[in-house]
C-alpha positions, 0 to 999 in steps of 0.5 A: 351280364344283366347289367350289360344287356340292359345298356346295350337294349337302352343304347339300342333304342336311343339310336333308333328313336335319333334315326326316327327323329331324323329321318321323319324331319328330312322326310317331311322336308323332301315331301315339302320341297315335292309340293313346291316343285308341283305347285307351278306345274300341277293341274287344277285340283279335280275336286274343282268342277261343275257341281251336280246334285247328288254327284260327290267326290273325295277331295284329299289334300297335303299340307305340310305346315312350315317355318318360312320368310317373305321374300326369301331367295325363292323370289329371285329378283322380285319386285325388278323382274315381275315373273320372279314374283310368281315363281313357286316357293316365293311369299312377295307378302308386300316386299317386306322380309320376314318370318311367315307360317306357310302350307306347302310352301306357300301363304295363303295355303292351298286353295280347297273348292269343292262341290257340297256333300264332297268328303275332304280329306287334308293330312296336315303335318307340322314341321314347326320347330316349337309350336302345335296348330290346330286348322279350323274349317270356318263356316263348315258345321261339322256334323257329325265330326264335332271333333275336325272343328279345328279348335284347340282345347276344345275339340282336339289336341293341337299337332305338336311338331313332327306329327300328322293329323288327318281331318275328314268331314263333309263339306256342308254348307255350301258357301264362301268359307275359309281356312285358318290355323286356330292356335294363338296368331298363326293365323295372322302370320300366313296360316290360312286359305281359301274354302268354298264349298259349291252347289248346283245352284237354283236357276232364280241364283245361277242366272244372275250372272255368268261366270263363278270362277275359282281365281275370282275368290279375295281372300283379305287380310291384315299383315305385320311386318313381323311376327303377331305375337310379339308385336300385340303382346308388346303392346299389352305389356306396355300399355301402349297404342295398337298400330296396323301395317298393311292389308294383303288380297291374295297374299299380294299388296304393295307396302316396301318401296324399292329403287331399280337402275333408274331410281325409277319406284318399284313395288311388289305386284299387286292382285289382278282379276281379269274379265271380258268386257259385257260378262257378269262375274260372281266374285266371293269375298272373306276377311279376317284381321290380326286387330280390330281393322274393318274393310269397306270394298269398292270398284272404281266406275262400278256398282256392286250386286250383293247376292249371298252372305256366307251361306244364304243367298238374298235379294240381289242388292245393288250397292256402290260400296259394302264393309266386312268385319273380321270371319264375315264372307260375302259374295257380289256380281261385278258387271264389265260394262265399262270401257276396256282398261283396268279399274281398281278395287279399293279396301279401305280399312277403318277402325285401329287401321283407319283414321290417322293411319290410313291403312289401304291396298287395291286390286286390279280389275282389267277387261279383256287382256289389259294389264296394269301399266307401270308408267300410268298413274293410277291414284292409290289413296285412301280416301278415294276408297272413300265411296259415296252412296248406298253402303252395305253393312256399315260399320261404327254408325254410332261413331262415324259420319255417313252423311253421303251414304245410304246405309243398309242392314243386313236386318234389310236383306231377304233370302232366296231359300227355300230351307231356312229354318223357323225362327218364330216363337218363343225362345226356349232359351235366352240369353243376354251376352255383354260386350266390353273392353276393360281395364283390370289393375288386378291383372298382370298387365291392366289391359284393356280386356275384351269379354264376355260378361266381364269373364276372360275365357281361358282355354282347359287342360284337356280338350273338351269333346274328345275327353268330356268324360274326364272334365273336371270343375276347373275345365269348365265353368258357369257365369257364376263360377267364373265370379266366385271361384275364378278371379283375382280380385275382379278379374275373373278367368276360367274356361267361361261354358254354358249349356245348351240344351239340344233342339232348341230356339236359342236367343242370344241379345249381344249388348257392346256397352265399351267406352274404353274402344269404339269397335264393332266386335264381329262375334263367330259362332263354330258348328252353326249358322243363326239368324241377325233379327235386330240390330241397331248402334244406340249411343253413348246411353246404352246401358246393359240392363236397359236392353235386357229390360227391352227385349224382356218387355217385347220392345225390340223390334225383331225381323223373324221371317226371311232373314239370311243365315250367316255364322258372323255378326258385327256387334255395333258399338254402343248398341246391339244385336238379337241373333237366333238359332236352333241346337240341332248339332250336338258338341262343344261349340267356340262363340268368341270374336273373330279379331285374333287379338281379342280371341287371344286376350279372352272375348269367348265362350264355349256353348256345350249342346246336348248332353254328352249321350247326345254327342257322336262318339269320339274316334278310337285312338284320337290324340289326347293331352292333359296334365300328367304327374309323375308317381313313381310305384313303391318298390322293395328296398333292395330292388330301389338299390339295384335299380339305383345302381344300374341307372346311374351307370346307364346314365354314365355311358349315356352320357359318354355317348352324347359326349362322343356324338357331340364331340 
């Protein structure tokens, strides 16, 4: 009798948790399929509005993360009937079919703009068949909500397929962020969105133009024609050479040529921004790169007025082009003073994705009802998104030819307000970071490894902040760890740490030394901004040690006072950067480049700030993870053989069962 309750009871609940299993997948599909049946219909979101001080609101959100493709049947008879392109569900990503992560079926995700000081509320679910995500708020500093940074390993456990995860924090600091999935190169392959975070504005700001308006955010990004992952580990597991493939704005470009009837060519529709001829117009700009692939942004018969980096806004500058590096964000004011038409906005991309390769894809920008036309010809090279003039943020100076431009730093900018913080002084902490890519025969393939002070970071076990009480010694490790206890001959691999300590004037001195690759890292910083007090490309002569000696010495020129924050900097290649900041927000903050490629391979490290007494608490019952090992209680021998008995018939109507339901 025994024996047949204990069947039954375990019979019993293998259906139900199969029941479970089942109705939560369908359940999770259906709440899919309601978001996309919403997303043409909806009205804007009503966190979207005019932002007043003090006036705060909660902004909740649904993603529901998925498996998808570009150019699936959704999209009709996309590109040959333009409408279908923009039908709910349909990814055109080019005109290129492939497998793509999509949010509530679309890439990029949902937009979230809200006003500072909101609370956003975003319930992600993960219907991925295989894989855990984790969604990082880039720019936002999380305060108090060390543990919705979105890092896996190190602020949270990623959601494994089939379950939920709720983030909410306050929407601080104002400015053009984004979103992004943190887990390996999801990322790259359509989990993202925009974030912008609004203000009321100070009037020396706000009448410098007339319109900030939601449809006037690019979002630019680097596209595969398959999935990243397997495409950049070919490559490291072949030694061979890194190739791009396109750029996509808006989740929109023109890659796949296609044929109608008439043999005429046909493309996917690209981005278009309308405006009225004689308005100005606030336009936020963010970037972000599966490999090394810096933009240079311009509008054909337009100069552009630089007015913000990601958080600051600064002296508005008046550019006729300017370059962003992978997590920068800037914003500009475009003035429709030309004739009404449609002008193109150029990216034009450098590093692996120039040169030879020529990578580049353009926007429209069309005043007062003019759309593009299809018999014009408009001139979509790369070269033309070659601008002459003053050029903002120029990338590779040691390495390329700006004799036709007029470069400026942003070491050259000035901000407008009145609440940065005083860098001045001495700092309480130095610390001096190389920059390298290298080659390892000790490594499983040779590479070349992108690092950090010759260490390759590797994430721990456990994440770092919800669980800093267990961290053991293989969790965590200091430079010197790393290279006595961490290497396989000089290859060295740990979870690379340093502490920090909390209220603090940190310098940190960036020196890129890499002969191997002629790339501008753009270095990101999570839970802070800081502040870029010198920067300069030196040259094939630059050595590490004589950098350190430099600075050491006071002999590196240093801007301290009315510099804008920003929470990205693009390291010039052979050459430097001296950024500082202040630890005023406690927990594990990742520092790594924001190339997904490079974070892949290892080029970061984690700054612990404060103790752990200094942390905010860890909610109750927040998910945890960790290695775990089975040790089985030691019981009598009698009860082992009844057990034994008893299990192995279980096993044998289990199996029956499952023999059954297959069958």
């Amino acid at each position: 009798m025994k024996l047949q309750v204990v069947f039954f009871m375990y019979f019993f609940t293998f259906c139900n948790n199969l029941q479970m299993i089942s109705t939560s997948k369908f359940k999770f599909m259906r709440e899919s399929r309601e978001l996309l049946r919403r997303s043409g219909t909806s009205p804007v979101h009503p966190c979207v509005r005019e932002c007043i001080t003090g006036q705060t609101m909660i902004c909740q959100y649904k993603f529901v993360v998925e498996d998808s493709t570009s150019m699936d049947l959704s999209c009709g008879d996309c590109p040959f009937n333009e409408t279908d392109c923009r039908r709910p569900g349909c990814n055109p990503a080019g005109g290129v079919q492939r497998p793509i992560i999509t949010v509530n079926r679309q890439t990029p995700g949902p937009e979230i703009q809200v006003c500072e000081g909101d609370t956003i509320v975003v319930d992600v679910v993960n219907t991925l068949k295989s894989e855990g995500i984790t969604i990082h708020w880039h720019g936002l500093h999380q305060v108090n909500t060390p543990f919705m940074d979105g890092t896996p390993y190190i602020t949270q456990c990623p959601i494994l397929p089939f379950n939920s995860f709720r983030y909410q924090f306050k929407a601080l600091p104002h400015g053009t962020h984004m979103w992004h999935g943190h887990v390996g190169f999801q990322d790259c392959d359509g989990l993202y969105g925009k974030l912008v975070v609004r203000r009321q504005e100070p009037s020396i700001f706000r009448d410098l133009y007339d319109f900030d308006l939601p449809e006037h955010s690019i979002i630019i990004w680097h596209w595969y024609h398959w999935k990243s992952q397997g495409i950049l580990e070919n490559v490291l597991h072949t030694n061979t050479s890194i190739k791009p493939f396109g750029i996509l704005i808006n989740g929109k470009g023109s890659f796949k040529e296609f044929k109608d009837s008439s043999n005429r060519r046909v493309f996917t529709p690209r981005e278009v921004f309308h405006v009225t001829k004689g308005k100005r117009y606030l336009f936020r700009a963010a970037l972000n790169s599966a490999i090394y692939c810096p933009i240079q942004v311009s509008v054909d018969n337009h100069t552009l007025e630089m007015v913000s980096t990601s958080t600051s806004n600064i002296k508005p500058l008046t550019v006729d082009s300017f370059m962003m590096n992978a997590g920068e964000r800037f914003n500009f004011i475009l003035t429709s003073n030309q004739t009404n038409d449609c002008y193109l906005m150029r990216f034009r991309a450098f590093g692996d994705c120039g040169d030879e390769n020529g990578l580049h894809q353009e926007a429209f920008v069309c005043y007062d009802g003019e759309t593009p036309q299809l018999n014009k010809q408009y001139s979509f090279t790369y070269d033309l998104g070659r601008r002459e003039g003053r050029l903002f943020n120029a990338i590779q100076v040691a390495a390329s030819n700006y004799d036709k431009n007029e470069l400026v730093s942003v070491t050259d900018l000035k901000s407008t307000e009145k609440n940065e913080l005083d860098i001045r002084g001495t700092p309480v902490v130095t610390l001096y970071v190389k920059l390298d890519a290298k080659i390892y025969n000790d490594a499983l393939y040779p590479g070349s490894w992108p690092q950090f002070n010759d260490i390759t970071f590797d994430f721990p076990t456990k994440p770092m902040y919800p669980q800093k009480e267990e961290l053991d010694e293989n969790d965590t490790c200091s430079e010197m760890a790393a290279k006595t206890n961490h290497c396989i001959g000089n290859f060295c691999v740990c979870p690379y740490t340093h502490d920090l300590p909390l209220n603090a004037l940190v310098e940190l001195v960036l020196v890129d030394v890499s002969i191997e690759r002629k790339q501008d890292h753009p270095i990101h910083l999570h839970g802070n901004n800081f502040y870029i007090v010198a920067i300069e490309a030196v040259g094939r002569n630059i050595t590490f040690e004589n950098i350190k000696e430099m600075n050491e010495q006071g002999n590196i020129s240093k801007v301290l006072q009315g510099v804008p924050s920003k929470d990205t900097i693009s390291v010039p290649n052979k050459g430097y950067a001296v950024i500082r900041f202040k630890t005023t927000n406690p927990g594990y903050w990742l520092f790594h480049c924001h190339v997904s490629n490079h974070m892949e391979l290892g080029m970061a490290m984690v700054f612990k700030v404060g103790q752990h007494s200094d942390m905010v608490k860890t909610p109750k019952n927040f998910p945890r993870c960790g290695n775990w090992v089975y040790e089985p209680e030691i019981e009598s021998k009698n009860n082992n053989a009844g057990v034994y008995h008893e299990v192995q018939f279980v096993i044998l109507m289990t199996t029956l069962i499952m023999h059954v339901l297959v069958n």
